[in-house]
N, C-alpha and C positions, 0 to 999 in steps of 0.2 A: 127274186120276186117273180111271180108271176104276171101272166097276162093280163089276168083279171086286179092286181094288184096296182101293175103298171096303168090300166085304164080306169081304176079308181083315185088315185093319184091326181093322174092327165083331169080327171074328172071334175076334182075338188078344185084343184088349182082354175080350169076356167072358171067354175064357179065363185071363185076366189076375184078372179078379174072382171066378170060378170058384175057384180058386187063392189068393187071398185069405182068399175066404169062409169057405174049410175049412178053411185053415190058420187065419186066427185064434183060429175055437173050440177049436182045439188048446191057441193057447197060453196063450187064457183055463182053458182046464181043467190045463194042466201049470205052470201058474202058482202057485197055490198048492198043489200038490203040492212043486214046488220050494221054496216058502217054510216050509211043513209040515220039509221035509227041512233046512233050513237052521236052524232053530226047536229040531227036533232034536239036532241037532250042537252046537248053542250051549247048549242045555238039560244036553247030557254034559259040553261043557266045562265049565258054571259047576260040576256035581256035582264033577267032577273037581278043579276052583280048589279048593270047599268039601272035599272027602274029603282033600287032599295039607293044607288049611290046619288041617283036625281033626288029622291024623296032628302036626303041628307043634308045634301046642299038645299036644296029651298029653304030647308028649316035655318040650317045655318046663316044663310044668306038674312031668311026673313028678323033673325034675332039681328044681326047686323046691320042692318037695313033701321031696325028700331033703333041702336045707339046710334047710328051715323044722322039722321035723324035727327035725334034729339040732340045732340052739340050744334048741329046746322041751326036748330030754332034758337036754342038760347046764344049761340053766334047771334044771331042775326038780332036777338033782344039786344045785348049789350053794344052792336053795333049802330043797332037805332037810339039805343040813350044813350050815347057819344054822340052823336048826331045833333040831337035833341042838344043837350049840352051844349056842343057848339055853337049852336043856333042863339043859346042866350048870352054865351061869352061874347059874341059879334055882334049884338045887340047893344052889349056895354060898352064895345067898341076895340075888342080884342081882333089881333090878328089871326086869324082858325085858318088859313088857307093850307098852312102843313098837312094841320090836322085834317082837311078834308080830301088831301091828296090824302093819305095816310086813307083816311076811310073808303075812299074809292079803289083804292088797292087791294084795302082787304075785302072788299066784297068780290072783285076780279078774281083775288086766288080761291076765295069762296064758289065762285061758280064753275071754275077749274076743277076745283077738289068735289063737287056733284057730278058733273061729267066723268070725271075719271071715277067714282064710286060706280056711274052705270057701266062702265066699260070694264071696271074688275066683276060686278053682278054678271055681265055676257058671257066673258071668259069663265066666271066657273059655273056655268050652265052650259059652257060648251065641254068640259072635262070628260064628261060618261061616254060622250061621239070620239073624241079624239084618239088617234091610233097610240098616241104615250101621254098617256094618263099622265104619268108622274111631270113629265115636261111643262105638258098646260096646267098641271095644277100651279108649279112654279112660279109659272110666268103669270099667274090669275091671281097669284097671292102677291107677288112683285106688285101688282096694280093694284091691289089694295091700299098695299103700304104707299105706294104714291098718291092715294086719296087722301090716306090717315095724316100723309107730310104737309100736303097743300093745305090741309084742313087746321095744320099746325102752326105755318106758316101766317092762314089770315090769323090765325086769335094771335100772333104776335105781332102782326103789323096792328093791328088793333091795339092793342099792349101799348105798343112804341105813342099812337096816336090818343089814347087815353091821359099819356103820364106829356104829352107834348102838351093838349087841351089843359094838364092841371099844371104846367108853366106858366103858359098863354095868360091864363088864371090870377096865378100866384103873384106875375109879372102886373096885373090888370090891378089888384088888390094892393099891392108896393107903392104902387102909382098915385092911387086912392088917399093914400096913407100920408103921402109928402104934403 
């Protein structure tokens, strides 16, 4: 090679690193701009997971919210005309006092079983914030089903106090009869 060959060479190659040089701090500097951007994107999607998973639960919640609801009012019908009921068996001169333990019970697990309904409604309104989704959902759906039991509980104590009143009753009418 020549001289001129050699310093064509030598020539390219700076320009070669020349070219390097500046472009790297480029793309050290557009580097985390790109990950800042990317960071971004991911930071709306997760909002977004979380904003469509809030909207789901409300709805879920709010259909839930109707049934639980509505067993609570007709509980509460049937545990007033037991009441009521009683009121005239102990007028005839039956002993209801069972029965009204019995009825006082189930309104206690009755008010139990609304409480714990708002405390599984908090829990899975708290799910979208929580760091394990899947854990709080667990433990939010656990406290439902202990609303759903308590709730199962009074209509049985209720039950047990219905068929006690139609004892009280039956024993009242036997009576009548002699």
């Amino acid at each position: 090679m020549t001289m001129n060959g050699h310093m064509k060479k030598t020539a390219a190659i700076i320009a070669l690193a020349l070219v390097a040089a500046l472009a790297l701090p480029t793309i050290a500097v557009a580097l985390p701009r790109a990950n800042r951007a990317v960071s971004a994107v991911s930071t709306a999607t997760a909002e977004t997971v979380a904003a469509n998973l809030r909207n789901r639960i409300e709805n879920v919640l709010r259909a839930r919210k109707a049934r639980f609801d509505a067993a609570v009012a007709n509980l509460i019908k049937r545990q007033d005309r037991v009441e009521a009921l009683a009121g005239k068996v102990e007028a005839l001169g039956g002993d209801v006092a069972g029965v009204r333990a019995r009825l006082e019970e189930s309104r206690r697990l009755l008010g139990q079983a609304r409480a714990q309904e708002e405390v599984c409604a908090a829990a899975f309104r708290a799910v979208p914030d929580a760091t394990d989704r899947r854990g709080a959902f667990r433990d939010a759906r656990a406290k439902g089903r202990e609303a759903v039991e308590l709730l199962r509980q009074s209509r049985t104590v209720l039950r047990r106090a219905a068929e006690e009143l139609g004892d009280v009753a039956e024993r009242l009418r036997e009576g009548e009869g002699q």
